[in-house]
PDB file of N, H, CA, C and O in Angstrom:
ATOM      1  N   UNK A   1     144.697   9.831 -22.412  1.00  0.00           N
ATOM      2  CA  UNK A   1     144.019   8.548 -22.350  1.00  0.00           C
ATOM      3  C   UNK A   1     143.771   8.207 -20.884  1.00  0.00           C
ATOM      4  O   UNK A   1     144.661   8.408 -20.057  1.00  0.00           O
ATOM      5  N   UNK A   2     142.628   7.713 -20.549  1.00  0.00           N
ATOM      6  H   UNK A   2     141.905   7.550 -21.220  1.00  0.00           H
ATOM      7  CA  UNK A   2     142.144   7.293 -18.865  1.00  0.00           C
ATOM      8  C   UNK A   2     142.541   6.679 -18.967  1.00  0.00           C
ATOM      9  O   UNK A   2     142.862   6.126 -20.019  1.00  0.00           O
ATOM     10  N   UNK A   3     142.874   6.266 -17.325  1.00  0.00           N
ATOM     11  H   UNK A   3     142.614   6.716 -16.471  1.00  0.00           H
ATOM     12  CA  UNK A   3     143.780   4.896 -17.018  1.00  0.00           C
ATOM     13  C   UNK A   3     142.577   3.943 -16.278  1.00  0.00           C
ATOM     14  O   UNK A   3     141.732   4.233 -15.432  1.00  0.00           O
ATOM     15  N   UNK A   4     142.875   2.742 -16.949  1.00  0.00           N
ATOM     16  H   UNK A   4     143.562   2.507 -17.637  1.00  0.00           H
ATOM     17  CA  UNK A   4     141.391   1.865 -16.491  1.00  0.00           C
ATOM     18  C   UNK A   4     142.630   1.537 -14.353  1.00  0.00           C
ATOM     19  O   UNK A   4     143.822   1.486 -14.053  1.00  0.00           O
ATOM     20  N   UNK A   5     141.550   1.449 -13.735  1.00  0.00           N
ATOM     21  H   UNK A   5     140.582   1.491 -13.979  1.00  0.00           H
ATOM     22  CA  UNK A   5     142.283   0.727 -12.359  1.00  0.00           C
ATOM     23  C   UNK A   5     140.772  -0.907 -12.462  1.00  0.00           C
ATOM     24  O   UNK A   5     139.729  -1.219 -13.036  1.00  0.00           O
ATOM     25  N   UNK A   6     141.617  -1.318 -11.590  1.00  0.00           N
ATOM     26  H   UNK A   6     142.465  -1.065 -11.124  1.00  0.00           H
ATOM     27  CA  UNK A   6     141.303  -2.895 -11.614  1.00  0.00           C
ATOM     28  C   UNK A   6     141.221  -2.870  -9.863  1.00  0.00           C
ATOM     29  O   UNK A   6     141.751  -2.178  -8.994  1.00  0.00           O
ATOM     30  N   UNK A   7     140.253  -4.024  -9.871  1.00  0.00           N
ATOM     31  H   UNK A   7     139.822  -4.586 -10.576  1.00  0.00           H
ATOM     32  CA  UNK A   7     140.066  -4.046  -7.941  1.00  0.00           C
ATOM     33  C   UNK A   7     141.136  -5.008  -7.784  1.00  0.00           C
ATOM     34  O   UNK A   7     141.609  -5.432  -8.838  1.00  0.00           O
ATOM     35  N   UNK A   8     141.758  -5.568  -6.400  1.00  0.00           N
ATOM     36  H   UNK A   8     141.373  -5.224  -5.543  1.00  0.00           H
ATOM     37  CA  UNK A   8     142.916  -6.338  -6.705  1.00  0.00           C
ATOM     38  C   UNK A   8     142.412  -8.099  -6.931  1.00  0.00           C
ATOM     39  O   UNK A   8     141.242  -8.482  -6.946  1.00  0.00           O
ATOM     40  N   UNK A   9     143.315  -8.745  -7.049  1.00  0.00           N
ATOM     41  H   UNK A   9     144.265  -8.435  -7.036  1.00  0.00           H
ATOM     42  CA  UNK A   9     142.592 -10.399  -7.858  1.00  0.00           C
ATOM     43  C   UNK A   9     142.618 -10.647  -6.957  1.00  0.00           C
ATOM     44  O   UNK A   9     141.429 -10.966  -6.978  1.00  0.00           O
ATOM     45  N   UNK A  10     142.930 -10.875  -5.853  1.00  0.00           N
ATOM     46  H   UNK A  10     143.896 -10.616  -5.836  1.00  0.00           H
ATOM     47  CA  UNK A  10     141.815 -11.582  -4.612  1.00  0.00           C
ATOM     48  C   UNK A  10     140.502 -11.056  -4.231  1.00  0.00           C
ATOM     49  O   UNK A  10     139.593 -11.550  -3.563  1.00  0.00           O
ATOM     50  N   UNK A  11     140.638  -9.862  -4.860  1.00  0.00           N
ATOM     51  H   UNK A  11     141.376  -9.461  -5.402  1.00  0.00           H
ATOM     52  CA  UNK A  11     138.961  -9.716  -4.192  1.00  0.00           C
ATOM     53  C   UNK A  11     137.916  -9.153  -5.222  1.00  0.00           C
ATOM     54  O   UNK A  11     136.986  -8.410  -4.912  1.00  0.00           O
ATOM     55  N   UNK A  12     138.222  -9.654  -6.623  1.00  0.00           N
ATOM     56  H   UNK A  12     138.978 -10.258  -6.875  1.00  0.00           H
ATOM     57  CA  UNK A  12     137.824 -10.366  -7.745  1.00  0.00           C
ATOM     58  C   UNK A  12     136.454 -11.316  -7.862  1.00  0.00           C
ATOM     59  O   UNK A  12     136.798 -12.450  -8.195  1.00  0.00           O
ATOM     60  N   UNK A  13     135.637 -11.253  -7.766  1.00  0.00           N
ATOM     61  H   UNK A  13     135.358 -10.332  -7.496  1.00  0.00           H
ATOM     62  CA  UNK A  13     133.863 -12.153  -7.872  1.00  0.00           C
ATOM     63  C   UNK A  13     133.494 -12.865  -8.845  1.00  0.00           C
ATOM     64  O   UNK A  13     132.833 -13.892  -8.995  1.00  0.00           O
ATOM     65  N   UNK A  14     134.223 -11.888  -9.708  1.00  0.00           N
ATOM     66  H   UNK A  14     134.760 -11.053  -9.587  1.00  0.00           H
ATOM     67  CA  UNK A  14     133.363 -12.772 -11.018  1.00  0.00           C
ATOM     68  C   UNK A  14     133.978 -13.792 -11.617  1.00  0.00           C
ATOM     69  O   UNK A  14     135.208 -13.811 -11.671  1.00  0.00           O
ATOM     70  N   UNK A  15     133.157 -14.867 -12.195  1.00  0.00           N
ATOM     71  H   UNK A  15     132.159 -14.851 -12.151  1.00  0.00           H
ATOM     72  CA  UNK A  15     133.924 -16.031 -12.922  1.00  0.00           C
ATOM     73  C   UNK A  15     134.592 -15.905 -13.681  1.00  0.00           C
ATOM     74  O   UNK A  15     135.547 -16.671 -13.813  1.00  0.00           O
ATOM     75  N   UNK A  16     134.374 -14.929 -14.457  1.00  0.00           N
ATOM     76  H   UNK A  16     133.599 -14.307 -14.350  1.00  0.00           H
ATOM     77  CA  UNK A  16     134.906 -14.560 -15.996  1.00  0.00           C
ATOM     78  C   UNK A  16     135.126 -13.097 -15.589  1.00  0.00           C
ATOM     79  O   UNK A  16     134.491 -12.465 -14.745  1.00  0.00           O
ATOM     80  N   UNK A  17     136.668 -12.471 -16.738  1.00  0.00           N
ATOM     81  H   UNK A  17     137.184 -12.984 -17.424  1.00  0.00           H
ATOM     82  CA  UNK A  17     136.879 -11.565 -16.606  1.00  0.00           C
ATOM     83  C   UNK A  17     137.413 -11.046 -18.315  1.00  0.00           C
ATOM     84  O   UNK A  17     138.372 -11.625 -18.827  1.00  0.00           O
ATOM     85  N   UNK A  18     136.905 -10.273 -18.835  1.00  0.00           N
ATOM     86  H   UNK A  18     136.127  -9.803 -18.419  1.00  0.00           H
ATOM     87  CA  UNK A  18     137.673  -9.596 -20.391  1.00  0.00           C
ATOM     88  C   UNK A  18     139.235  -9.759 -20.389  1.00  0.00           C
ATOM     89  O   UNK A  18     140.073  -9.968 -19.512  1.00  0.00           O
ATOM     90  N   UNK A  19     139.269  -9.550 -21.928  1.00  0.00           N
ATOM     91  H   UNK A  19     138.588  -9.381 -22.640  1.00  0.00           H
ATOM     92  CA  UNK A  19     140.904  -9.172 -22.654  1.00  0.00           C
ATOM     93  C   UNK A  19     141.691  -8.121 -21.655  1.00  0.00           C
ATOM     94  O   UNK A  19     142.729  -8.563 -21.163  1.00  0.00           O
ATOM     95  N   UNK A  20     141.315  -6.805 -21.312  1.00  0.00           N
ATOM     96  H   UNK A  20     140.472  -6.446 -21.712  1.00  0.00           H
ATOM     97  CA  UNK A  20     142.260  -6.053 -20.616  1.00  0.00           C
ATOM     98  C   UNK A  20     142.084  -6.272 -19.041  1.00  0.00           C
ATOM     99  O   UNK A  20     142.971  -5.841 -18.305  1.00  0.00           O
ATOM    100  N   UNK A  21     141.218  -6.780 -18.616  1.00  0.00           N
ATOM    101  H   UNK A  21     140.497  -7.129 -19.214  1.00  0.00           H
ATOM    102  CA  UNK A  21     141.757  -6.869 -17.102  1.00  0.00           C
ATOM    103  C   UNK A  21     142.899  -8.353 -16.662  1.00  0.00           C
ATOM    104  O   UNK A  21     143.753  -8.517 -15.791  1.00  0.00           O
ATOM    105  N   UNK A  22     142.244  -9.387 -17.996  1.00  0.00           N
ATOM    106  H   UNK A  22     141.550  -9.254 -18.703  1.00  0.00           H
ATOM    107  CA  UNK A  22     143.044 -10.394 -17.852  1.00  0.00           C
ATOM    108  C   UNK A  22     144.509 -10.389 -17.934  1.00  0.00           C
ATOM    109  O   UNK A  22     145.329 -10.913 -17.181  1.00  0.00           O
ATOM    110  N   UNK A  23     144.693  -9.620 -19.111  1.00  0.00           N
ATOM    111  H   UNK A  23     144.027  -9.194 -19.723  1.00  0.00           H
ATOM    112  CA  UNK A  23     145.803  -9.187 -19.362  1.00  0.00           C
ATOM    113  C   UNK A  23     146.685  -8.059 -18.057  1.00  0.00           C
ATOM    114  O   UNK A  23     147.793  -8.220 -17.546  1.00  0.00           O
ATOM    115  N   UNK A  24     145.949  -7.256 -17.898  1.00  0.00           N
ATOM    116  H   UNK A  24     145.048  -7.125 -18.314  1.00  0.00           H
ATOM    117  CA  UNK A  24     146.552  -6.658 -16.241  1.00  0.00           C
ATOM    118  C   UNK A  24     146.663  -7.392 -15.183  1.00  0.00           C
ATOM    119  O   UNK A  24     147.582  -7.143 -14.403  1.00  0.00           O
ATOM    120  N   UNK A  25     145.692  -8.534 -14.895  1.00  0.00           N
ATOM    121  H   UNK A  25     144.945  -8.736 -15.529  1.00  0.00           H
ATOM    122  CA  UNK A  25     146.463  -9.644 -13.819  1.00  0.00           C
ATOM    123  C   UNK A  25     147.489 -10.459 -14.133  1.00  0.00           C
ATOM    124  O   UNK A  25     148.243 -10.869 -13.251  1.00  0.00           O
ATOM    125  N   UNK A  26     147.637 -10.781 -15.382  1.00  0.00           N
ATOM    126  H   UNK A  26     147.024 -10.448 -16.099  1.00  0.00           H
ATOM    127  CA  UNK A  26     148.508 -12.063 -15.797  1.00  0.00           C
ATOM    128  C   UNK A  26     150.262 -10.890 -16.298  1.00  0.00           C
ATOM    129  O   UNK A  26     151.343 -11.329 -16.691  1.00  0.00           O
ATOM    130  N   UNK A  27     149.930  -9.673 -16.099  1.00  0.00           N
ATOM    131  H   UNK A  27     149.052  -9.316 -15.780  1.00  0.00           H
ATOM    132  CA  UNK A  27     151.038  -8.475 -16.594  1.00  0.00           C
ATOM    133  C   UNK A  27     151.246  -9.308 -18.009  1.00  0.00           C
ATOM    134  O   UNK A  27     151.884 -10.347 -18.181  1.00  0.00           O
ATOM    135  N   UNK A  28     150.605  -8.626 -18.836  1.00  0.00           N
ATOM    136  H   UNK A  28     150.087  -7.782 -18.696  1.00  0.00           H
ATOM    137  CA  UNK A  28     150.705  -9.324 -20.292  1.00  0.00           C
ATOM    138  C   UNK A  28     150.209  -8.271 -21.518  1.00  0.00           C
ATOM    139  O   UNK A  28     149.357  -7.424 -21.248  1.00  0.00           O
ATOM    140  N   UNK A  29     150.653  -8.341 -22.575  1.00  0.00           N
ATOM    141  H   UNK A  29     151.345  -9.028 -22.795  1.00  0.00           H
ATOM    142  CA  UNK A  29     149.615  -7.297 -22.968  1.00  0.00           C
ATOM    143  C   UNK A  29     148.551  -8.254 -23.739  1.00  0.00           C
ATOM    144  O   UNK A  29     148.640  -9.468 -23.925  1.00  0.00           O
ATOM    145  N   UNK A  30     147.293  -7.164 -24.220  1.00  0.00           N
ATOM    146  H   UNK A  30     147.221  -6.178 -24.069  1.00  0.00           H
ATOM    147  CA  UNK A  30     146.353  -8.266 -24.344  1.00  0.00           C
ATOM    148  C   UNK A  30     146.374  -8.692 -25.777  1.00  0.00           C
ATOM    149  O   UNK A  30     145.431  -9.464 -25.947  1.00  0.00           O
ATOM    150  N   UNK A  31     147.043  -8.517 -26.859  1.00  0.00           N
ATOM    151  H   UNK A  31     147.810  -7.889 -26.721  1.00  0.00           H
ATOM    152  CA  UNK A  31     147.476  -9.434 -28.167  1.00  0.00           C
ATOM    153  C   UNK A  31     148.147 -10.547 -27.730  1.00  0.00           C
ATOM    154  O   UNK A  31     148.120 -11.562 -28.425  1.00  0.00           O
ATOM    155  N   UNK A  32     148.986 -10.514 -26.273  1.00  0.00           N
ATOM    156  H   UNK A  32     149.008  -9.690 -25.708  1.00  0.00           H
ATOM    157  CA  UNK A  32     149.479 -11.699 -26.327  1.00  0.00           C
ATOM    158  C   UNK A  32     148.536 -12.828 -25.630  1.00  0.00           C
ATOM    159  O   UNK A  32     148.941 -13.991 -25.639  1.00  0.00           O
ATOM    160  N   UNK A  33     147.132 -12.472 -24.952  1.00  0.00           N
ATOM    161  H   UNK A  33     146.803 -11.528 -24.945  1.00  0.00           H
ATOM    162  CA  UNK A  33     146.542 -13.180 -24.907  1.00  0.00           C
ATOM    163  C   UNK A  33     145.158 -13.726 -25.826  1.00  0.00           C
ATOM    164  O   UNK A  33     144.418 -14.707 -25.752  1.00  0.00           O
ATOM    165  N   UNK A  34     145.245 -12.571 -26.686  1.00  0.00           N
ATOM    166  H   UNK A  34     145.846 -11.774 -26.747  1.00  0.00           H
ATOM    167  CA  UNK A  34     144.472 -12.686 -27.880  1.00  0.00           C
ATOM    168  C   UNK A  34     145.043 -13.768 -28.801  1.00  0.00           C
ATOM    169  O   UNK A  34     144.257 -14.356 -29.544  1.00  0.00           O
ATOM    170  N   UNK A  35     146.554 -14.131 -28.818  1.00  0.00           N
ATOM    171  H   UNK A  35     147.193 -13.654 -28.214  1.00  0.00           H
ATOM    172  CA  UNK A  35     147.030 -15.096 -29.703  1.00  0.00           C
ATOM    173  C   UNK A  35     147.148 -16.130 -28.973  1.00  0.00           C
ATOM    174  O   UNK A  35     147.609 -17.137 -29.511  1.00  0.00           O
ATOM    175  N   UNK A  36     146.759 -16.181 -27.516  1.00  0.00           N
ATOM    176  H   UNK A  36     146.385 -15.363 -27.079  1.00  0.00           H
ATOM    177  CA  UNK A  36     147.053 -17.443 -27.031  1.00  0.00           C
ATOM    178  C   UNK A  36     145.398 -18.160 -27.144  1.00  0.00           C
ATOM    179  O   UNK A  36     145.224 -19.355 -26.906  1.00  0.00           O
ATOM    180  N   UNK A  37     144.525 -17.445 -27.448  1.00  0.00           N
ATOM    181  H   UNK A  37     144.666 -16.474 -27.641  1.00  0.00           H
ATOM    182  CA  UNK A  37     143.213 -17.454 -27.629  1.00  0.00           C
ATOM    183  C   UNK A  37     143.063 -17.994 -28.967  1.00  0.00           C
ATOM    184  O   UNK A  37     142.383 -18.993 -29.205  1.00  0.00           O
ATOM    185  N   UNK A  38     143.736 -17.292 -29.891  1.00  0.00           N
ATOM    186  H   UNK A  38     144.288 -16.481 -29.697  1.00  0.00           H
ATOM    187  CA  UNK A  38     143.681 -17.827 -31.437  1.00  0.00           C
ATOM    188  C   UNK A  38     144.411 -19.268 -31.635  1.00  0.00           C
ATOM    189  O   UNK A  38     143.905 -20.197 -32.264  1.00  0.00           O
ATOM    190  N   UNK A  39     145.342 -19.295 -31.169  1.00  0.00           N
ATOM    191  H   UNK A  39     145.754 -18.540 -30.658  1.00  0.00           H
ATOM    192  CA  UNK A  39     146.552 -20.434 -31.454  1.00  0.00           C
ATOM    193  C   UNK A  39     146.187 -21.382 -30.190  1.00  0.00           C
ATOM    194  O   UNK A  39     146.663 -22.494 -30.423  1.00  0.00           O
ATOM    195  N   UNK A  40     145.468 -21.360 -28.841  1.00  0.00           N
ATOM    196  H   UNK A  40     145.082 -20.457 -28.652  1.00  0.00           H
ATOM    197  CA  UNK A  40     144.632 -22.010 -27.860  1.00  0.00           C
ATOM    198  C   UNK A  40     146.032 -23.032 -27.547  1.00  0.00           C
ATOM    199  O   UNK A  40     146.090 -24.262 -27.546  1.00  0.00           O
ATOM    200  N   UNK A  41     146.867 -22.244 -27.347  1.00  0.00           N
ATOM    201  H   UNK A  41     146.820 -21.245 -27.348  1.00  0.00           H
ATOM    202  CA  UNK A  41     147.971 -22.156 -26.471  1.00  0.00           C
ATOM    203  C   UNK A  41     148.932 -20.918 -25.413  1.00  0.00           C
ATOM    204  O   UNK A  41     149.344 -19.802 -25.733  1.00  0.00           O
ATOM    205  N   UNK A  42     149.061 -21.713 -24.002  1.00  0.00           N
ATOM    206  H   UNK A  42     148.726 -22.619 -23.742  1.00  0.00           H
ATOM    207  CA  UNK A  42     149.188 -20.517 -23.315  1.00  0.00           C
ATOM    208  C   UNK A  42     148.801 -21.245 -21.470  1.00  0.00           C
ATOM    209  O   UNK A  42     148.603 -22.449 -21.306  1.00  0.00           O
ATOM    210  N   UNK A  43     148.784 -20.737 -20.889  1.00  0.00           N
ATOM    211  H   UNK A  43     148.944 -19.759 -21.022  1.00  0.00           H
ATOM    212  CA  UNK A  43     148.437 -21.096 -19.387  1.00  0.00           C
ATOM    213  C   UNK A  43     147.447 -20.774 -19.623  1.00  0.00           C
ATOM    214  O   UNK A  43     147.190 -21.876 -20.107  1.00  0.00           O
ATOM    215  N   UNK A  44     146.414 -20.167 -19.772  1.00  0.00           N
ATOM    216  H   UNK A  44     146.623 -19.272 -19.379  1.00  0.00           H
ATOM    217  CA  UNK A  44     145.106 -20.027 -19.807  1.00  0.00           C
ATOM    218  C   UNK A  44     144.336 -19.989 -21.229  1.00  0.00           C
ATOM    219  O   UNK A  44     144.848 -19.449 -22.210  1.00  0.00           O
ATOM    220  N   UNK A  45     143.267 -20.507 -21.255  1.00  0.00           N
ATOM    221  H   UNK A  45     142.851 -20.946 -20.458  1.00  0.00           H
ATOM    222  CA  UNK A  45     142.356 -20.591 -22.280  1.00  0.00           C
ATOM    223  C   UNK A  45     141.115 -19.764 -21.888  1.00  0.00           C
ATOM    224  O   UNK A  45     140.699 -19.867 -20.734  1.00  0.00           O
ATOM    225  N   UNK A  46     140.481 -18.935 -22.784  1.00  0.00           N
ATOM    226  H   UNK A  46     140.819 -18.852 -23.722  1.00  0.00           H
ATOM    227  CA  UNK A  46     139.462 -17.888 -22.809  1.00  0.00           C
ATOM    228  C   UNK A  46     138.215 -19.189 -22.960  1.00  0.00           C
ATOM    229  O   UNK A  46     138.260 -20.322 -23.438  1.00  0.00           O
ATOM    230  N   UNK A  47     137.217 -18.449 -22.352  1.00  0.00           N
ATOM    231  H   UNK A  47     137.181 -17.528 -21.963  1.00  0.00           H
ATOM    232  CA  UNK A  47     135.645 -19.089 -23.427  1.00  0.00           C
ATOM    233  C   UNK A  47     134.943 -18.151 -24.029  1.00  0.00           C
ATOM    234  O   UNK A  47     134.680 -17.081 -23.482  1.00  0.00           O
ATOM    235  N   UNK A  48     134.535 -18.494 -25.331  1.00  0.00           N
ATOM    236  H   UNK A  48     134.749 -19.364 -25.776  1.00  0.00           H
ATOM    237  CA  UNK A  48     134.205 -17.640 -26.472  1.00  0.00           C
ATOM    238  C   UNK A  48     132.393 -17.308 -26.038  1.00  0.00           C
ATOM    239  O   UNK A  48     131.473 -18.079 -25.766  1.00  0.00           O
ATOM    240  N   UNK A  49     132.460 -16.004 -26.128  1.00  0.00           N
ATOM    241  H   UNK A  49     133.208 -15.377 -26.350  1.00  0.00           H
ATOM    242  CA  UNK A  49     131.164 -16.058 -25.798  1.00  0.00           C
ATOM    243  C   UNK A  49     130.488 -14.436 -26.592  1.00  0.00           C
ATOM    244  O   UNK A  49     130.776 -13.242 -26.518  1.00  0.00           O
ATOM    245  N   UNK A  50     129.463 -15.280 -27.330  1.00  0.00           N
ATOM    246  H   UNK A  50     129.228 -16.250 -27.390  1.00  0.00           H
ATOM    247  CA  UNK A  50     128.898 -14.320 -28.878  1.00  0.00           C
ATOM    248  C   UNK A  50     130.422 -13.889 -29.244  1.00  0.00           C
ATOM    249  O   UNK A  50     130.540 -12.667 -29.326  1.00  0.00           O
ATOM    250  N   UNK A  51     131.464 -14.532 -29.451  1.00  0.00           N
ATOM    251  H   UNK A  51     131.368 -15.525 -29.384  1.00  0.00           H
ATOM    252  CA  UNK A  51     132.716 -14.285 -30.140  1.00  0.00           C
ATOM    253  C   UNK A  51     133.215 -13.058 -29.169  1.00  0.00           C
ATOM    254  O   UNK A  51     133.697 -12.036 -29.659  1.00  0.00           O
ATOM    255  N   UNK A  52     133.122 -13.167 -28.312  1.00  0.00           N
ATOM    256  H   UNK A  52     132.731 -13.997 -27.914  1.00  0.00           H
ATOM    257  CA  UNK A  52     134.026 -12.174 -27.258  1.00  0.00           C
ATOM    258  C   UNK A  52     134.928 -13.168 -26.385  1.00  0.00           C
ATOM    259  O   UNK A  52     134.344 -14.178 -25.992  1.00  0.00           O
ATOM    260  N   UNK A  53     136.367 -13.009 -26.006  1.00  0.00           N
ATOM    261  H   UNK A  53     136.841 -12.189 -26.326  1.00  0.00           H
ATOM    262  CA  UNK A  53     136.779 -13.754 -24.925  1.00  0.00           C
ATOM    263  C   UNK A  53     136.414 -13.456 -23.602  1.00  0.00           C
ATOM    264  O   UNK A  53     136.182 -12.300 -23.248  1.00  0.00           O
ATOM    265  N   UNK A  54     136.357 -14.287 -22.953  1.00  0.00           N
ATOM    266  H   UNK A  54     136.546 -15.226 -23.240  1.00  0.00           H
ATOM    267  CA  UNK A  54     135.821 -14.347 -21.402  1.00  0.00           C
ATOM    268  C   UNK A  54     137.093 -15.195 -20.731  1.00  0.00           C
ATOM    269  O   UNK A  54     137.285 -16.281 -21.277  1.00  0.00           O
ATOM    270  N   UNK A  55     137.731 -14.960 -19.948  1.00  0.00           N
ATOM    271  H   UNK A  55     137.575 -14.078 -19.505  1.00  0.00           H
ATOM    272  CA  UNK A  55     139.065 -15.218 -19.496  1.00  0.00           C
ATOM    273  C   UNK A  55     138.402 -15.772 -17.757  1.00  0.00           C
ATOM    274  O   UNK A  55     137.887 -14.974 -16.974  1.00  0.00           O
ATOM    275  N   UNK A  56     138.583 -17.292 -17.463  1.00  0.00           N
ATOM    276  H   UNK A  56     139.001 -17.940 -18.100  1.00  0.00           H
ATOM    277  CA  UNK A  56     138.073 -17.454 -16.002  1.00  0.00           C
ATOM    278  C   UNK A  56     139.354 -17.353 -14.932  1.00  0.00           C
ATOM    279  O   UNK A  56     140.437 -17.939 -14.937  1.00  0.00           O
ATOM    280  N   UNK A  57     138.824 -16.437 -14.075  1.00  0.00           N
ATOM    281  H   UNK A  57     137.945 -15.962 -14.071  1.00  0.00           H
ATOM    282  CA  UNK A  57     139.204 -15.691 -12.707  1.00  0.00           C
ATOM    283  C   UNK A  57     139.954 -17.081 -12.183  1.00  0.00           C
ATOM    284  O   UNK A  57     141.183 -17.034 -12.214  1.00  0.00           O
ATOM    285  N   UNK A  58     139.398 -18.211 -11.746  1.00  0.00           N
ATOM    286  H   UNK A  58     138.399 -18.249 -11.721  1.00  0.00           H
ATOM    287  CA  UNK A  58     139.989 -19.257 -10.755  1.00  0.00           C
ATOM    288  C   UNK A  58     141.484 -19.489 -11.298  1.00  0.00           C
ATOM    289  O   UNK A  58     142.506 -19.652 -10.633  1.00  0.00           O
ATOM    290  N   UNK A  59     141.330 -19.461 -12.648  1.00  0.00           N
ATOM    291  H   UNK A  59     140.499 -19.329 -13.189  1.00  0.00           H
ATOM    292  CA  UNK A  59     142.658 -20.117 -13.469  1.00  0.00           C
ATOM    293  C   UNK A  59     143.730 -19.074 -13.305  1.00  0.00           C
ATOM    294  O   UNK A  59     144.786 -19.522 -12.860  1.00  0.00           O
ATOM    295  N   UNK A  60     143.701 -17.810 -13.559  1.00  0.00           N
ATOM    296  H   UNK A  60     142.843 -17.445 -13.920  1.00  0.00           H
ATOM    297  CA  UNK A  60     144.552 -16.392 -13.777  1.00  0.00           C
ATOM    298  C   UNK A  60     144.835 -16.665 -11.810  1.00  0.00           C
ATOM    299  O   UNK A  60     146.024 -16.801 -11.524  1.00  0.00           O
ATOM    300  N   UNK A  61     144.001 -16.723 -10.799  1.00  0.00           N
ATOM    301  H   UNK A  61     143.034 -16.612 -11.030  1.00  0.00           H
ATOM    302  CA  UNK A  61     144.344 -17.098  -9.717  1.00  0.00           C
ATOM    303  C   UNK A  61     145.291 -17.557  -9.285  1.00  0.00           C
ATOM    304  O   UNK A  61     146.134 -17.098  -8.514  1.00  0.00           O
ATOM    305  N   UNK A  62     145.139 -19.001 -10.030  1.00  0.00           N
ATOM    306  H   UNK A  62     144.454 -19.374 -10.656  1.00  0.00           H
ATOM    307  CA  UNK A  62     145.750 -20.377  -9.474  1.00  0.00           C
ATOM    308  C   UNK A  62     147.160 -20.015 -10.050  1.00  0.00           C
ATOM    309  O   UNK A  62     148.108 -20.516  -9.444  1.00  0.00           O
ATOM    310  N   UNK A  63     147.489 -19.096 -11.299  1.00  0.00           N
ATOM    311  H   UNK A  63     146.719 -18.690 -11.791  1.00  0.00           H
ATOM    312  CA  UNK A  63     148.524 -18.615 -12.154  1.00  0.00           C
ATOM    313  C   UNK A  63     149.156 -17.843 -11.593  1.00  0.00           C
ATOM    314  O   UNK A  63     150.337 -18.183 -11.663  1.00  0.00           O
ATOM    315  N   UNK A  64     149.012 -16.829 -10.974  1.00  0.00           N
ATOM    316  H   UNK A  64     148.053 -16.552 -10.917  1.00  0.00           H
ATOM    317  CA  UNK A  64     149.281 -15.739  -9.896  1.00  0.00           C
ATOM    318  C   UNK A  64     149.786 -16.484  -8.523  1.00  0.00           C
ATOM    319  O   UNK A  64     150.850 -16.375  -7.914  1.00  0.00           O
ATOM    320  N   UNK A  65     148.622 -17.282  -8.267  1.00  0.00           N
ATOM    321  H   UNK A  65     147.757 -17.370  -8.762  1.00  0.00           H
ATOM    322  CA  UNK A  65     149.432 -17.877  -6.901  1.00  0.00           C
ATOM    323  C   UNK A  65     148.537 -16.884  -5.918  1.00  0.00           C
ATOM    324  O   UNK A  65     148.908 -16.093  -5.051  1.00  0.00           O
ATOM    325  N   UNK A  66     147.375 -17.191  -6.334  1.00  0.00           N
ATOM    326  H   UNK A  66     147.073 -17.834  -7.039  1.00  0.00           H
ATOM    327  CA  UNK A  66     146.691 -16.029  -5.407  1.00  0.00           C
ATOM    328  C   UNK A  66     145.023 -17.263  -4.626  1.00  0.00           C
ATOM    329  O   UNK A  66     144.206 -16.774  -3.845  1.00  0.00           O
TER     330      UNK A  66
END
C-alpha cells in the first residue's frame, strides 16, 4: 500500500482540506472524524460539499497551535 505524505500544516494554502489529510494533521484516524462529522460533535466541524467532507485548514491550525 503507498504511503500518502502531506506538505507540513503551516505551509498548507488551501481553505479546505479532505477526510485523510485532516485526519493526519489532527493524528486521528479518519472514522473518528467521520463520526464527529455525523454526530457534529468534536473540535472541528467539516462542510458538506456534494456530500463529501471538506475539513477547514484555519480551525485544524488554531487546534494544532500552528
Amino acid at each position: 500500500m503507498a504511503q500518502t505524505t502531506y506538505p507540513p500544516l503551516e505551509s498548507e494554502t488551501r481553505p479546505l482540506i479532505g477526510t485523510d489529510a485532516a485526519a493526519f494533521y489532527l493524528n486521528r484516524k479518519q472514522q473518528t472524524l467521520r463520526w464527529w462529522a455525523t454526530y457534529e460533535r468534536g473540535p472541528v466541524l467539516p462542510i458538506r460539499i456534494n456530500g463529501r467532507l471538506a475539513w477547514p485548514v484555519a480551525r485544524i491550525k488554531e487546534i494544532v497551535g500552528v
